[in-house]
C-alpha positions as CSV (number, residue, x, y, z in Angstrom):
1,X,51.7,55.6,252.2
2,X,54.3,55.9,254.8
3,X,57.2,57.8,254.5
4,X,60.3,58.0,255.7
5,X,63.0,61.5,255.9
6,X,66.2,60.6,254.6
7,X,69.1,62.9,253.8
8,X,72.0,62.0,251.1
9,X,74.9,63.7,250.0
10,X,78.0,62.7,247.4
11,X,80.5,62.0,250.5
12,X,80.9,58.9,251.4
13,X,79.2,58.5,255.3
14,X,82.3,58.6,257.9
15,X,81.3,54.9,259.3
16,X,81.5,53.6,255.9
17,X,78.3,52.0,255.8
18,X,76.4,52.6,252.9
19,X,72.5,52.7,252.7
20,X,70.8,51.4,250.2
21,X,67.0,50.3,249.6
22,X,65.0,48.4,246.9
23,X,62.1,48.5,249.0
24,X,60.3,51.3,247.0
25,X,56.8,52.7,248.1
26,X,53.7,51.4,245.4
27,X,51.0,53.9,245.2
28,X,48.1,52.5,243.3
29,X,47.2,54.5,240.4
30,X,44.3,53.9,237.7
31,X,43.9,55.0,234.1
32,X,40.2,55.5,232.3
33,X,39.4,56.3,228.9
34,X,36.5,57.9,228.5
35,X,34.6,58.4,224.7
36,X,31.7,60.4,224.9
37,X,28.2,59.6,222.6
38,X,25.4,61.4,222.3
39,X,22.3,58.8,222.1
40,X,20.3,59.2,219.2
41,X,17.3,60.5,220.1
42,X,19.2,63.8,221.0
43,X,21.9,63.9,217.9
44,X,19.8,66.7,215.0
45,X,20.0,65.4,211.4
46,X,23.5,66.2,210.5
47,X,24.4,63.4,212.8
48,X,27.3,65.6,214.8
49,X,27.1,64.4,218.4
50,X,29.1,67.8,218.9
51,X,33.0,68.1,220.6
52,X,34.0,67.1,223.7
53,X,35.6,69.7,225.6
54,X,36.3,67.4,229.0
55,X,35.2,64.7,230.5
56,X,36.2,64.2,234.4
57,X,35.3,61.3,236.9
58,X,35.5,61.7,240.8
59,X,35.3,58.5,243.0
60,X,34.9,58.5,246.7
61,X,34.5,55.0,248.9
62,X,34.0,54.4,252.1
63,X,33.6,51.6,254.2
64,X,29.6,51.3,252.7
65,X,29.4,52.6,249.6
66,X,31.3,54.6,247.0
67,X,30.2,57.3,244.9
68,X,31.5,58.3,241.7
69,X,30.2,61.7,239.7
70,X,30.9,61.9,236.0
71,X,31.1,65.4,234.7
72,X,31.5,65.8,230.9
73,X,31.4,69.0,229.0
74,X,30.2,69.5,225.3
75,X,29.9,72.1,222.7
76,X,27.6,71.9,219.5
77,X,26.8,74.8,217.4
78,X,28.2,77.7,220.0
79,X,26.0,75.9,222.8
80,X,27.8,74.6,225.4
81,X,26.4,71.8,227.4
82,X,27.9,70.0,231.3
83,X,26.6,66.8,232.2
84,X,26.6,65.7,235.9
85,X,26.0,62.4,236.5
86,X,25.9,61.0,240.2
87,X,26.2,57.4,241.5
88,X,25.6,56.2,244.6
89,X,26.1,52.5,245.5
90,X,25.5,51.2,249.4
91,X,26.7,47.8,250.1
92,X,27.2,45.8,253.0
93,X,28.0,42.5,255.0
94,X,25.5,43.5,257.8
95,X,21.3,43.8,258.5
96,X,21.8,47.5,258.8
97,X,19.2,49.1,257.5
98,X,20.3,52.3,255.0
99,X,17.0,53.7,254.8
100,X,17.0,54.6,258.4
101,X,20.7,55.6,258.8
């Protein structure tokens, strides 16, 4: 985003001209929900998937791929339990081949 300094102060500016802007900066944000579950081969009888503690999701792009890493934390009985997940996706318009690079 570019910026720009600007200084303002209650007085009135000696040449009389006023500034004023409505072009304001947009900074592109994004909102997840995540909801944690356990899959049921690993959840014991009583059927508690245990609590989530966190849950935290980093995304990085670039030009040929992105790669996002989901790291959520869970406790169950006093054990406490961090899941990393990594995803790597490589795409392209080109013949370039992303073995050899």
């Amino acid at each position: 985003v570019q910026t720009e300094t600007m200084s303002f102060n209650s007085a009135a500016p000696a040449s009389g001209t006023e500034i004023t802007t409505r072009d304001v900066p947009i900074v592109a944000t994004e909102t997840k929900t995540i909801t944690y579950e356990a899959p049921q081969d690993i959840v014991e009888n009583d059927g508690q998937p245990g609590l989530l503690m966190s849950a935290q999701t980093i995304t990085s792009e670039t030009s040929s791929s992105t790669m996002t890493t989901h790291i959520t934390k869970t406790v169950k009985d006093g054990i406490s339990e961090t899941r990393i997940e990594k995803r790597i996706v490589i795409s392209g318009d080109s013949d370039l081949d992303h073995d050899q690079v």
